[in-house]
C-alpha positions in Angstrom: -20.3 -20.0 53.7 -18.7 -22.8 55.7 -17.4 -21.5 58.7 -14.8 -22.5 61.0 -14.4 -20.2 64.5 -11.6 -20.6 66.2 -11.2 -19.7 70.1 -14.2 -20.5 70.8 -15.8 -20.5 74.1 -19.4 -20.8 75.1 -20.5 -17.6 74.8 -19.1 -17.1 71.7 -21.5 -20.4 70.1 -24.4 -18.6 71.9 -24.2 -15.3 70.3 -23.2 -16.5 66.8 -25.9 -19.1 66.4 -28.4 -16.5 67.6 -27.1 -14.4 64.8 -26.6 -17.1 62.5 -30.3 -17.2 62.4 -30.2 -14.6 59.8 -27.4 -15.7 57.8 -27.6 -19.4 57.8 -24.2 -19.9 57.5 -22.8 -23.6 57.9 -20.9 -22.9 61.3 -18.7 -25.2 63.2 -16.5 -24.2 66.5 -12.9 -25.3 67.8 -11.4 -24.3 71.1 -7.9 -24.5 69.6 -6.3 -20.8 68.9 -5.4 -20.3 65.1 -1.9 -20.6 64.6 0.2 -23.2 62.7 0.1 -26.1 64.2 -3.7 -25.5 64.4 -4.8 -24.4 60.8 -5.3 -27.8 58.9 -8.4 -28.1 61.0 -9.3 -25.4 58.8 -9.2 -27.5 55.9 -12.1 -27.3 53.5 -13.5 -24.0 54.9 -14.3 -21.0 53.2 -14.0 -19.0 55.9 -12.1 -18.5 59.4 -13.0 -16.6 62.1 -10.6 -15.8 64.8 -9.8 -13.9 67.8 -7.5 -11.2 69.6 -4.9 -13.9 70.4 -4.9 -16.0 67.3 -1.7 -16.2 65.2 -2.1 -15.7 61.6 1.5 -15.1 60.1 2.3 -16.0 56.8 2.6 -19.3 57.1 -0.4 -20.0 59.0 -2.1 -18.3 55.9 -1.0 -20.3 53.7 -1.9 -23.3 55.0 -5.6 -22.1 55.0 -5.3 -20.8 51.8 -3.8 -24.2 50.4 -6.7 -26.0 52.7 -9.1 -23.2 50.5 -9.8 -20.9 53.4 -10.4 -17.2 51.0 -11.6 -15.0 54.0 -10.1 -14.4 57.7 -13.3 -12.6 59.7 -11.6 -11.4 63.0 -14.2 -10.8 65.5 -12.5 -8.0 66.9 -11.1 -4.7 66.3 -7.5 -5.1 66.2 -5.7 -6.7 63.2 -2.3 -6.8 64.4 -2.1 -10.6 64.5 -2.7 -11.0 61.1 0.0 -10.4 58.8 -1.7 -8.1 55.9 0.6 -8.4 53.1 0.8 -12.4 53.0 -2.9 -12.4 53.1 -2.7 -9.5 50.1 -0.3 -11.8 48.2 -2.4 -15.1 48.7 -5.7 -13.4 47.8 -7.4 -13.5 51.1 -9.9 -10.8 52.2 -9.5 -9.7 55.5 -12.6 -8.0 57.8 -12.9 -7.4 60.9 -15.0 -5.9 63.5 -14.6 -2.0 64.2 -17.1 -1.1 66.8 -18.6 -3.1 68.4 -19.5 -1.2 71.7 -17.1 1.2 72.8 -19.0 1.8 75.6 -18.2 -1.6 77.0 -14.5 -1.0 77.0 -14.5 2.7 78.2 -16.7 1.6 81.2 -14.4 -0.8 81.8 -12.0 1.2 81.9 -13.9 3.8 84.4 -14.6 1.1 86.7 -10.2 0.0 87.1 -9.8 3.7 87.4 -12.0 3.4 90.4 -11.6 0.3 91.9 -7.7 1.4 92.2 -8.0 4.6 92.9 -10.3 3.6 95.8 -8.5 0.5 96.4 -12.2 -1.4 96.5 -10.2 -4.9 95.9 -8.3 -4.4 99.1 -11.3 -3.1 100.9 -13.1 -6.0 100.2 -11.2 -8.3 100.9 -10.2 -6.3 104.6 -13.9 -6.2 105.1 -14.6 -10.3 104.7 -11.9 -10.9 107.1 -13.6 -8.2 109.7 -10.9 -5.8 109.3 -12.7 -2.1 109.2 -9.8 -0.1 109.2 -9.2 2.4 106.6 -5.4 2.4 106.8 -3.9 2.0 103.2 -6.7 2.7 101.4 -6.4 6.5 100.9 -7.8 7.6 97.3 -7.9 11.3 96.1 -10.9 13.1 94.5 -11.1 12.8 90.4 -12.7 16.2 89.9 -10.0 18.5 88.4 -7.3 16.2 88.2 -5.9 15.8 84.6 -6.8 12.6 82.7 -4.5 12.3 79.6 -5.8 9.7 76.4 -4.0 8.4 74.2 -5.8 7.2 71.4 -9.4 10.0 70.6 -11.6 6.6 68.3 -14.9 5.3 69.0 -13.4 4.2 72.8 -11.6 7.2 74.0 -14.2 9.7 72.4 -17.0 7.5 74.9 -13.9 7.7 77.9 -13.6 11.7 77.9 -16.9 12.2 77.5 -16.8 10.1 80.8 -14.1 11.9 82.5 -15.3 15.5 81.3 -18.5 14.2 83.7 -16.3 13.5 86.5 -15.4 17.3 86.2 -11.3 16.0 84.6 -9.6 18.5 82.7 -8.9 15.8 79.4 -5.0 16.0 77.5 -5.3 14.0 74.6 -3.0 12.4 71.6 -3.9 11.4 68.0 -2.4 11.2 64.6 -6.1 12.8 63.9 -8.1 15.0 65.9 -11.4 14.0 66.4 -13.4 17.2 66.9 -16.1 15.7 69.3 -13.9 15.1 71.5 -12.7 19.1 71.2 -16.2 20.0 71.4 -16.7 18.4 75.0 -13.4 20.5 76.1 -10.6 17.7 75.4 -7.4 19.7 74.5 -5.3 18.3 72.2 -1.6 17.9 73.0 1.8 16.8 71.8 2.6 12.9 73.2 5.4 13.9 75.8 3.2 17.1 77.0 0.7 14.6 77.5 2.7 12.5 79.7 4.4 15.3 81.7 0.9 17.0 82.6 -1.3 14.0 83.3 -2.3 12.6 86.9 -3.6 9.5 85.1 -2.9 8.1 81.9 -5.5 6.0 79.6 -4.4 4.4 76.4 -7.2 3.7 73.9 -4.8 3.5 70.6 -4.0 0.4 67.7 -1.0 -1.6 68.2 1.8 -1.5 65.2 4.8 -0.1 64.9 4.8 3.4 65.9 2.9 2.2 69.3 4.9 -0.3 70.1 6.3 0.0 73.7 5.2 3.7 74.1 5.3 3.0 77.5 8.9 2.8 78.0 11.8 3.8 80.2 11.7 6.9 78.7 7.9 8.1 78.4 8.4 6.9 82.8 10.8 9.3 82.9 8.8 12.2 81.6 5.9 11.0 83.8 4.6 12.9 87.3 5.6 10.7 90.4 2.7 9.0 91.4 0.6 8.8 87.7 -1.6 6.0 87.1 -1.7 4.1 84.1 -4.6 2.3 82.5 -4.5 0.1 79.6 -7.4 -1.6 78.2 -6.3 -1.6 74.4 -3.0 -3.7 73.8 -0.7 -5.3 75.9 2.6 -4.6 73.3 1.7 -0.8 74.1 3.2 -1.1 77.3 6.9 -2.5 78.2 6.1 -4.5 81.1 9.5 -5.0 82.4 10.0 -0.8 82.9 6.1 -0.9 84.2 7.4 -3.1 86.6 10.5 -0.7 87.5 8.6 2.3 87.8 6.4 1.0 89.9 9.3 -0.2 92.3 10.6 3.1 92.7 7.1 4.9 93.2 7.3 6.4 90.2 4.1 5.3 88.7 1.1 5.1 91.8 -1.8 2.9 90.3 -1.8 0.4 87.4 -5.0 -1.2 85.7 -4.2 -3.7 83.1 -6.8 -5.5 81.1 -4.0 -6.7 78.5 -0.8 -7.7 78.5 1.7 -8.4 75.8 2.3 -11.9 76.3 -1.2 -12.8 77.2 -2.0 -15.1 74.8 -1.4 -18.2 76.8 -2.9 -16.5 79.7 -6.4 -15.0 79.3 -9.8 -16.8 78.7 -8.6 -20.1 80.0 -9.0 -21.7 83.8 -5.2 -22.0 85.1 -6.0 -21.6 88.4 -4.6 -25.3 88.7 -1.2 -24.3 87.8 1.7 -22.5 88.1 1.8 -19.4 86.2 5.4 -19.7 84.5 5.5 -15.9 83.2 7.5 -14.4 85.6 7.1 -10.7 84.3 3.1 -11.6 84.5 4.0 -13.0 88.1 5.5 -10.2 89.5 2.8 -7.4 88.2 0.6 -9.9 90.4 2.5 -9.0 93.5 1.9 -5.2 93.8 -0.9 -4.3 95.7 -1.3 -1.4 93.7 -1.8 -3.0 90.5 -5.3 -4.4 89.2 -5.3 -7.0 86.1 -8.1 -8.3 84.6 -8.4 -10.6 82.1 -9.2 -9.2 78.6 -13.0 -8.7 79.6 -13.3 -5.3 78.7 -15.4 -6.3 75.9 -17.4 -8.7 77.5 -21.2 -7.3 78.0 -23.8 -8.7 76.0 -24.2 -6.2 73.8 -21.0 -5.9 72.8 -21.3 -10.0 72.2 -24.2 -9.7 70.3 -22.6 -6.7 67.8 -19.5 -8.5 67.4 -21.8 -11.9 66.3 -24.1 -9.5 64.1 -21.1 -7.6 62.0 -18.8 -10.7 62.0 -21.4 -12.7 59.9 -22.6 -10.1 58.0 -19.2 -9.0 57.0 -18.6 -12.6 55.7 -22.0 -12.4 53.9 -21.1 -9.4 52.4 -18.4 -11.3 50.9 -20.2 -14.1 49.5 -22.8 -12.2 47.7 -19.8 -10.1 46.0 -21.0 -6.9 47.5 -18.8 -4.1 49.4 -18.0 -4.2 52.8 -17.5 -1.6 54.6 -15.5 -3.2 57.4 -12.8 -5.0 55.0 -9.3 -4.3 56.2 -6.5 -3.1 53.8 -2.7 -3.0 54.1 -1.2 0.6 54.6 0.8 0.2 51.5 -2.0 -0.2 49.3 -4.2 2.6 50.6 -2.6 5.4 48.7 
């Protein structure tokens, strides 16, 4: 197929012509995001393949579909961005990558658990200005505190595996229970239970609807007084502006963010020339008990290489007419 991949950065060529070795796909790459003003560069491809922060509402599909785009390969988990039914309606498949290494992300997410916990950004940056002091920099022990995760997949079955290692009593939340993660001693518990009982809170769940903002004023309220939130999932889980009050009042202790909601004229691009003009982003910045990083939980090189392996062979899958196992279906028509 003719390919056009949008968001691209280096790493993202490297990995996919490695893989492309196999496939021999005709590939070529554009550092613009997908969205509408973007798609008639997509004109006279069979094939796009986008990222986490592309926009591909209805009528940026049916531009590609009038420039004869038939397939939307998302190289990454989520499918939010993409509005399912309009690509139903237009006849365009939809596949996406479902794991690609969960490991990545949970480690990821360890290592802000730690680093804030432990306040190892502060104490680094203490030590290169020869300050040795240890004022400020207090942590507390994980064993036996109470790690709640939200969200039991691929990613938080690898994360309270993790945390049962650490000696964590695990609370977790799911529409499904996923009985590995009962067999390593997670104890499954109603949302708001999970909230009132955890020390730290880890969100590993989709985005849609019933997620949106389930981080709010009121799932604060319900929290303990000093609970530390991590989110390396989706930014819209979170409402940023009652993250941002909680943590004002001391209500919430520690936060590590590897998303945010409005991120996507943020993260993977160099602004450190300029002024960032999102206040809400700005502010988060400020606390010295906040750690943000910039959507690289995925970013190892296996994870690269598995997301440039299933990407093209989803889209192969396609073009030889055969099943694939990784095509993505609106709700509505799974019944």
């Amino acid at each position: 197929m003719k390919i056009a991949v949008f968001s691209t950065k280096a790493y993202d060529r490297r990995f996919l012509d490695e893989e492309n070795e196999k496939h021999n796909h005709e590939i070529d790459y554009f550092e613009a995001h997908m969205r509408v003003a973007s798609a008639p560069l997509a004109k006279g491809y069979d094939a796009v393949c986008v990222f986490v922060n592309d926009t591909l509402d209805e009528s940026t599909l049916e531009i590609l579909k009038q420039g004869g785009t038939s397939v939307i390969a998302l190289r990454c988990a989520g499918f939010n961005n993409v509005d399912l039914q309009a690509a139903q309606r237009l006849g365009m498949l939809v596949v996406r990558v479902p794991a690609y290494s969960p490991y990545a992300v949970a480690e990821h997410t360890v290592a802000l658990m730690l680093a804030m916990n432990r306040k190892i950004h502060r104490a680094h940056n203490r030590v290169h200005d020869g300050n040795f002091a240890l004022d400020g920099l207090l942590g507390f022990d994980l064993h036996g505190k109470t790690v709640g995760v939200v969200g039991t997949g691929k990613i938080g079955e690898v994360f309270i595996r993790i945390m049962k290692g650490f000696g964590c009593h695990v609370h977790a939340y799911d529409i499904a229970v996923n009985p590995a993660c009962e067999a390593v001693g997670a104890k499954y518990v109603d949302l708001p239970t999970l909230f009132e009982t955890s020390d730290i809170i880890s969100l590993h769940c989709p985005l849609n609807p019933d997620t949106h903002h389930m981080i709010d004023e009121v799932a604060i309220e319900r929290m303990k007084k000093g609970v530390m939130i991590i989110n390396t999932s989706r930014g819209g889980l979170i409402d940023a502006a009652e993250l941002i009050a909680g943590l004002k009042t001391g209500k919430i202790g520690n936060v590590g963010l590897d998303v945010y909601e409005e991120e996507a004229d943020l993260f993977f691009e160099d602004l450190s020339g300029k002024v960032i003009q999102d206040d809400v982003f700005a502010r988060l910045l400020s606390f010295p008990n906040v750690i943000i990083t910039g959507h690289q939980a995925f970013f190892t090189s296996n994870a690269l290489q598995n997301i440039s392996d299933t990407t093209l062979t989803n889209i192969s899958l396609v073009e030889a007419g055969k099943p694939c196992p990784n095509l993505v279906v609106p709700e509505a028509l799974k019944a």
